[in-house]
Backbone bond lengths (Angstrom), bond angles and torsions (degrees), N, CA, C in turn:
res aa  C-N    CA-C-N  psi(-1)  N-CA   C-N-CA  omega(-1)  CA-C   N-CA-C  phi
1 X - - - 1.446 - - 1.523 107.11 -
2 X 1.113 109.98 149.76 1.557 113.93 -166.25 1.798 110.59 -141.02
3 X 0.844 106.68 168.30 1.573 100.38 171.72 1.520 128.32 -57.78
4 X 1.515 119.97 -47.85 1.358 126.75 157.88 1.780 95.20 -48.24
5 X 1.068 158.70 -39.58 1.356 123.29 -177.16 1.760 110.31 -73.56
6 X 1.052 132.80 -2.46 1.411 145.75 172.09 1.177 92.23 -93.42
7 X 0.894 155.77 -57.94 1.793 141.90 -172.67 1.049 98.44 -86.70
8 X 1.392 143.03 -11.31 1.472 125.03 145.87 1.543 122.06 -61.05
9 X 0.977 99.34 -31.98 1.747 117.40 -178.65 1.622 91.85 -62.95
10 X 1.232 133.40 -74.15 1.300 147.82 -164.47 1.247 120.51 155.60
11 X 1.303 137.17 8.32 1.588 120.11 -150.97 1.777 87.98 -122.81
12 X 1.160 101.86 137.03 1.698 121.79 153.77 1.564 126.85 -13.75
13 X 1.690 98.72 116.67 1.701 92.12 -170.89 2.010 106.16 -41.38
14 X 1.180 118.84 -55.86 1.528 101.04 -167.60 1.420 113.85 -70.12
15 X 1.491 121.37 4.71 1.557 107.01 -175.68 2.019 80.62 -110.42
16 X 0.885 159.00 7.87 0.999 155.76 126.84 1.243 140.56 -40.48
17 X 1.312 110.08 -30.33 1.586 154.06 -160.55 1.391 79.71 -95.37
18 X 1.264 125.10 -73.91 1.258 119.46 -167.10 1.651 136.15 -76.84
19 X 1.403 103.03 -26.19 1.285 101.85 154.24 1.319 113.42 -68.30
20 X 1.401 151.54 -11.09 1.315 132.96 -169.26 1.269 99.32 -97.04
21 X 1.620 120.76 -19.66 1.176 98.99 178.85 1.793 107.17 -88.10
22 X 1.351 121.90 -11.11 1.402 115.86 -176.24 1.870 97.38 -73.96
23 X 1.594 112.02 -28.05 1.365 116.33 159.00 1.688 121.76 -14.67
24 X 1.638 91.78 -69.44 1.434 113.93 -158.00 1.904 99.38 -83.99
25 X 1.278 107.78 -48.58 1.408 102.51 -177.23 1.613 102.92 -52.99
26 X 1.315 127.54 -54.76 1.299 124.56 -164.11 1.618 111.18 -72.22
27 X 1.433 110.60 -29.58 1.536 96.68 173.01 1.613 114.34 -83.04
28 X 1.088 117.85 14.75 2.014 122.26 177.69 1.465 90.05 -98.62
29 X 1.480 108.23 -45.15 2.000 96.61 171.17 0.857 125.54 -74.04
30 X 1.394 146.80 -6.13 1.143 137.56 -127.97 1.990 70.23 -134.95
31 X 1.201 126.52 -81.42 1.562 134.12 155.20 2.151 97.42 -5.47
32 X 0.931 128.03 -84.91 0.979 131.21 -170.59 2.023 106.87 -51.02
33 X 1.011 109.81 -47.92 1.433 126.33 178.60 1.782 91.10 -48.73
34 X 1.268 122.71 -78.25 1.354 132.50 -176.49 1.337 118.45 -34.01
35 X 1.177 129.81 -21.29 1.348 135.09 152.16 1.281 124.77 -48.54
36 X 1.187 118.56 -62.90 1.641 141.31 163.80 1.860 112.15 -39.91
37 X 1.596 104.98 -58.25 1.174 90.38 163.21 1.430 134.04 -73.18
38 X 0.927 115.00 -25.10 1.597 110.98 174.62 1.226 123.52 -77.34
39 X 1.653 117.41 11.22 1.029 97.88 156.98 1.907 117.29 -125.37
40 X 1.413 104.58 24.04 1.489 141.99 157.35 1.465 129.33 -85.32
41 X 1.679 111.43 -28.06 0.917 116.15 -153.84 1.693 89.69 -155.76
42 X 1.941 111.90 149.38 1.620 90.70 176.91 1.405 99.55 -118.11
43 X 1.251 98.13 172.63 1.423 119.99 -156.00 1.829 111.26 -56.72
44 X 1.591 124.44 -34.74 1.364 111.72 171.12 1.692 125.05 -71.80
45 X 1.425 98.38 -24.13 1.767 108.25 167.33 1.455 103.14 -76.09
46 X 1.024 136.25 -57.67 1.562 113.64 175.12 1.173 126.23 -50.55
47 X 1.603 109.20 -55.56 1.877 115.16 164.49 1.589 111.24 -39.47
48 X 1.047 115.24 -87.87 1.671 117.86 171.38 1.553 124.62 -34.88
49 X 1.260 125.90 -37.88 1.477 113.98 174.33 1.631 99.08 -92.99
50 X 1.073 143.64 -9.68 1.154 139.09 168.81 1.580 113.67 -56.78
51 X 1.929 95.24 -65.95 1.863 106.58 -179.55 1.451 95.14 -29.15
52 X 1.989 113.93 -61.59 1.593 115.09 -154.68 1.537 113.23 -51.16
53 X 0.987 133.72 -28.18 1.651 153.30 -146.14 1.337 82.00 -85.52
54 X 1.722 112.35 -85.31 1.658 126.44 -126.53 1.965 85.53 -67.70
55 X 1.429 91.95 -32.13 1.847 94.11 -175.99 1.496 117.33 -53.03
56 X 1.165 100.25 -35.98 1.485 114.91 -169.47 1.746 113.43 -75.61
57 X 1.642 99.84 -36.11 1.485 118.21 164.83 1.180 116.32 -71.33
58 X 1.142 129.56 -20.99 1.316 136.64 171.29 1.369 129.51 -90.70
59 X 1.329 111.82 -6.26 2.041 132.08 163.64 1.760 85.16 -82.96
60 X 1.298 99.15 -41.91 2.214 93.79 -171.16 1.180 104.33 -55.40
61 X 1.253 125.05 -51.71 1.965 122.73 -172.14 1.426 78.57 -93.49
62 X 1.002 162.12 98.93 1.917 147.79 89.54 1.501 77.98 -106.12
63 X 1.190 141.21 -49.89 1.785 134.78 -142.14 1.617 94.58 -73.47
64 X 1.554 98.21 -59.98 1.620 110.75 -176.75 1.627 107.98 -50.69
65 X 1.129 125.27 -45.58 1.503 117.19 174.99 1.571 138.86 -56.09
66 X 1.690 110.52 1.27 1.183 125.10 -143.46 1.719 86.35 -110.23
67 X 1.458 101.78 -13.88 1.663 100.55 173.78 0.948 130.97 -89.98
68 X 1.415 128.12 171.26 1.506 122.71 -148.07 1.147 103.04 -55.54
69 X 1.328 120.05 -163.43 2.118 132.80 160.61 1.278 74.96 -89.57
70 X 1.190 154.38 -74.49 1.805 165.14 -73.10 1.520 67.97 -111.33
71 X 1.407 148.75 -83.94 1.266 149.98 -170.20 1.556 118.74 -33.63
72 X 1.309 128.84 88.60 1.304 131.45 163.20 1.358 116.41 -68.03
73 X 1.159 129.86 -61.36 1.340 125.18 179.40 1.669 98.93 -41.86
74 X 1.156 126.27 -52.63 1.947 119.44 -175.16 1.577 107.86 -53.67
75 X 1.569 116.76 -27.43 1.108 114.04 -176.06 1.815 109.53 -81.27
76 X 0.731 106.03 -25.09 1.756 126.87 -171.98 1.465 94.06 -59.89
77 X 1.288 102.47 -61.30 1.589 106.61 -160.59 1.494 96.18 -95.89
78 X 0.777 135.18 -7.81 1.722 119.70 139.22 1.653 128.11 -45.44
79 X 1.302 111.11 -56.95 1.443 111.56 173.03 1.418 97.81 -76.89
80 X 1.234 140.38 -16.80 1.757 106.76 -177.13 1.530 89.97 -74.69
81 X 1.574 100.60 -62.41 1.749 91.64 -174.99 1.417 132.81 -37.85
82 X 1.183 115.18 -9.87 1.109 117.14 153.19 1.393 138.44 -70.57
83 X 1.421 99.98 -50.17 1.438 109.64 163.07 1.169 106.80 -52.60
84 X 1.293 130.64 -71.74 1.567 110.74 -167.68 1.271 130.30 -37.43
85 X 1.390 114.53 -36.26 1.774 141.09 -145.97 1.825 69.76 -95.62
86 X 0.763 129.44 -42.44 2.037 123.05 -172.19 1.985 97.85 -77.62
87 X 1.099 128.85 -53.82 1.494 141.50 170.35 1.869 92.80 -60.58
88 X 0.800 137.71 -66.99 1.491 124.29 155.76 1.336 154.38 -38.81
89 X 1.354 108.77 -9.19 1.271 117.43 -162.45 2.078 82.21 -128.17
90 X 1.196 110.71 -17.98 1.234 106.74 -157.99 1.836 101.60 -87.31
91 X 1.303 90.50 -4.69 1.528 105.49 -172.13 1.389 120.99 -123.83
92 X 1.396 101.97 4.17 1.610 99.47 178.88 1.677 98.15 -144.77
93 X 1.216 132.69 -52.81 1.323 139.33 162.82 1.572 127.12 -62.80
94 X 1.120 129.82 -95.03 1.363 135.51 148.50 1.723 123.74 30.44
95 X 1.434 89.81 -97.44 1.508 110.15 173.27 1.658 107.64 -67.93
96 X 1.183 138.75 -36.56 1.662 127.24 149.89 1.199 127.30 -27.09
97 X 1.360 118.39 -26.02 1.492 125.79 178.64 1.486 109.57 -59.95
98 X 1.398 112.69 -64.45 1.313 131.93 -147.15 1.406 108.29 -92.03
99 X 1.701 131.69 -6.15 1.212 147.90 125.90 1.516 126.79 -53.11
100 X 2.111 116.28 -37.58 1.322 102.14 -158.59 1.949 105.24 -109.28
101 X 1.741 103.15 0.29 1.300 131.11 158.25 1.501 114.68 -57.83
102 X 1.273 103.97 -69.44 1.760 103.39 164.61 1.331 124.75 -72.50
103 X 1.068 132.93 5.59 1.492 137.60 149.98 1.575 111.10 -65.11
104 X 1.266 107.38 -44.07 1.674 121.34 -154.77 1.766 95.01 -83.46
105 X 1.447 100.60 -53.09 1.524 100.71 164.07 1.688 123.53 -30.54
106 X 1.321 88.47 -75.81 1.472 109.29 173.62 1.520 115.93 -22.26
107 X 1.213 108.49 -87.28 1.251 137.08 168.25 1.670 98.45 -29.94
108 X 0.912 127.83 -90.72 1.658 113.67 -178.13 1.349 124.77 -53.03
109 X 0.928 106.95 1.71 1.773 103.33 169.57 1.612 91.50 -109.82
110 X 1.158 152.63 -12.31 1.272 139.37 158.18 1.373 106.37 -68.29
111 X 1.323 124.59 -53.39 1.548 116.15 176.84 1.852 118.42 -45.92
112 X 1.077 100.23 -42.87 1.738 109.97 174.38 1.401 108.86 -74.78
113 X 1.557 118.64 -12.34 1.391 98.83 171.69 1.553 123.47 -84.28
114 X 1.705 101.32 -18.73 1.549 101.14 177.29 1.519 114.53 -90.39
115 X 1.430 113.07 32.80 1.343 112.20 166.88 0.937 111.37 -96.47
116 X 1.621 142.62 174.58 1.084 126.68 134.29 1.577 122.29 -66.04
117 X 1.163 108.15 159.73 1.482 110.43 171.71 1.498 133.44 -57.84
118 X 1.208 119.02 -18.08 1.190 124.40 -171.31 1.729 102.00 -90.62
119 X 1.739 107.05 -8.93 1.657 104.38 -169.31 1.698 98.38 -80.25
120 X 1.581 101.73 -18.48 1.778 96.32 -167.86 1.449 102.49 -114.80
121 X 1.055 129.22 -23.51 1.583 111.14 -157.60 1.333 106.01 -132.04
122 X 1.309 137.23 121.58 1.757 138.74 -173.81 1.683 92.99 -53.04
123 X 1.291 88.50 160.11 1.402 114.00 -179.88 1.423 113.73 -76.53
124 X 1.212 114.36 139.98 1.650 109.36 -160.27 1.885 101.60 -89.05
């Protein structure tokens, strides 16, 4: 997300400017936060109640968008909702990737290890 998606939203190049950077500050916390839970909480309950959340935040900005431009306050709470849904996703979705990637890895190179070699790889 970048600033042009805030001036897509509606709001003022410098108040744009600034939500992207509350963007970035909140997703380095939100990243750091995710640590903490995962080891409180395991990784398919965070993944899964996360999807439900950001989805649900994300019917909030399609509804909120349906109002005028003339509506600032709709635009307002478009970029927070965003932020959150970015502080949300950064803590339940996000960082799941790069944990449930090396699982998947994992896991298939264990399956190829109980082969013999000759079932996977030509003969040199």
């Amino acid at each position: 997300m970048s600033w042009t998606d805030h001036r897509q939203a509606g709001l003022a190049a410098e108040n744009a400017y600034k939500m992207t950077l509350a963007y970035f500050a909140i997703g380095f916390v939100g990243t750091v936060l995710a640590w903490f839970l995962m080891m409180n909480f395991g990784r398919r309950t965070i993944y899964v109640s996360g999807l439900a959340i950001l989805t649900t935040i994300m019917f909030i900005i399609g509804f909120l968008s349906l109002a005028p431009e003339s509506n600032k306050g709709a635009q307002w709470a478009v970029g927070v909702m965003l932020i959150i849904w970015v502080s949300l996703s950064q803590k339940t979705t996000k960082t799941r990737y790069f944990s449930m990637t090396l699982r998947l890895a994992q896991w298939a190179m264990q399956s190829l290890e109980r082969l013999p070699r000759p079932a996977y790889a030509p003969n040199p």
